[in-house]
C-alpha positions, 0 to 999 in steps of 0.5 A: 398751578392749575393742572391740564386734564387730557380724555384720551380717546383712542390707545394711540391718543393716549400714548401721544398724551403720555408725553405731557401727563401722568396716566389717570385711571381710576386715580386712587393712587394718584389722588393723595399727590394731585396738587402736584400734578401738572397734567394726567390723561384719562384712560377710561375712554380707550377700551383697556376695561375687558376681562376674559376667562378662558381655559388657559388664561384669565386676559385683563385690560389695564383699565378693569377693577378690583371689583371685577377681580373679586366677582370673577366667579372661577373656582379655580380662582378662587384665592385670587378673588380673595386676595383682591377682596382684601386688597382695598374696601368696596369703594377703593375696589369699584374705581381702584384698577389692576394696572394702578394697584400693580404699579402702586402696591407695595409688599403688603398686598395681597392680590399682588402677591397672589399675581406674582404666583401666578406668573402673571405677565403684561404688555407695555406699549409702545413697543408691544414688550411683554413681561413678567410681573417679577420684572415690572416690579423691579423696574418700577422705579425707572423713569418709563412715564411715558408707556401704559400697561395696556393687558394683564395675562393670568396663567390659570393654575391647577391650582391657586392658595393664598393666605395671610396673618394679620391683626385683623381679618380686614387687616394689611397682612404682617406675612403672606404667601401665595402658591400656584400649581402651574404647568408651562406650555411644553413644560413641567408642573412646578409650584410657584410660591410669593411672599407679600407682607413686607418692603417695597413688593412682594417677592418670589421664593426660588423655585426648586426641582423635583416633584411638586406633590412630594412631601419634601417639596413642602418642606424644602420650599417652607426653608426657602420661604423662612430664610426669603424673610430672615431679615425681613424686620419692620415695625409691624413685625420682627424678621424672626416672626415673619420668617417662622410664619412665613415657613409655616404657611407655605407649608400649610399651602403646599399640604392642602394644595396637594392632599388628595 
């Protein structure tokens, strides 16, 4: 079967496009299955490769890549460059983009998990719906072929940590944790924590009330992140060692992340 290749030029030609082919954007997710395929639209003539730092937020186009994420150069951000240097080696990062790798990824990577923290949201058109990464992860596997994930929102935090454990520091991670200080427009500071290393995608520990810098705080969520992986067995690691590491570095985060 030869595979039909469509380059859209415009957002809503590539929306129109949807109808018959997968979305082609850097293609490193979809090149393993390309025999498969019987059409895909390119994506990189649409304008969806812009990135923006402001003060409240980091503003991402579906389109932009690893890389750029890697290079952001905010200090504040500073894990979140990490974290994408650690999601792939140079040249996956220099066509791999944000978009594919949030809908690809499974839960040992390390920049999803990172986003995850950070209350990270985007918009799916058509239709304009703007939703939070916890919930795109969930419906991943719906049949939605024929929408794209045209912006990312990144909440910039007060602050951001990530960490990892893994058989090599170029490694997958076995356990990962990411923390963010956020305050919500019109609401309390709260801490939001992601564990990654495990299953299909990386996973929110419950929030709790109270004061973020309290020493309980570091506590109370280092038990939510032990029991998040008590079952959470595989054959990179067992439940019982993923659930005691993955208390540990929340923790840790948390202590650093407040220390004065």
């Amino acid at each position: 079967m030869n595979m039909e290749y469509h380059r859209a030029r415009s957002l809503d030609e590539a929306l129109a496009l949807l109808k018959e082919g997968l979305p082609l954007a850097g293609g490193t997710s979809l090149a393993p299955r390309l025999r498969g395929l019987s059409s895909v639209v390119d994506l990189q003539d649409i304008g969806l490769d812009t990135l923006e730092v402001t003060e409240p937020k980091v503003i991402a186009g579906a389109c932009v890549t690893l890389q750029s994420l890697a290079e952001i150069g905010d200090p504040v951000l500073g894990a979140l460059a990490h974290a994408s240097h650690l999601e792939a080696g140079w040249n996956l990062r220099n066509v791999a983009t944000l978009a594919g790798t949030l809908i690809s990824a499974d839960g040992r990577s390390p920049l999803v998990t990172t986003l995850l923290a950070l209350d990270t949201h985007v918009d799916l058109q058509p239709g304009g719906e703007n939703v939070d990464l916890d919930e795109l992860l969930a419906r991943r596997d719906r049949q939605e072929s024929d929408r794209l994930i045209t912006t990312v929102s990144i909440p910039r935090p007060r602050w951001l940590a990530y960490e990892q454990v893994a058989r090599s520091p170029a490694d997958r991670p076995i356990v990962c944790a990411a923390v963010a200080q956020i305050e919500p427009e019109g609401g309390q500071r709260q801490l939001r924590v992601a564990l990654g290393g495990y299953g299909a995608r990386p996973i929110l520990v419950p929030a709790i009330e109270g004061e973020p810098e309290s020493e309980s705080a570091a506590d109370e969520l280092g038990r939510l992140a032990s029991r998040a992986y008590a079952e959470a067995g595989d054959a990179w690691g067992s439940a019982e060692y993923r659930s005691e590491v993955a208390g540990v570095l929340v923790r840790r985060l948390i202590r650093e992340g407040v220390a004065p």
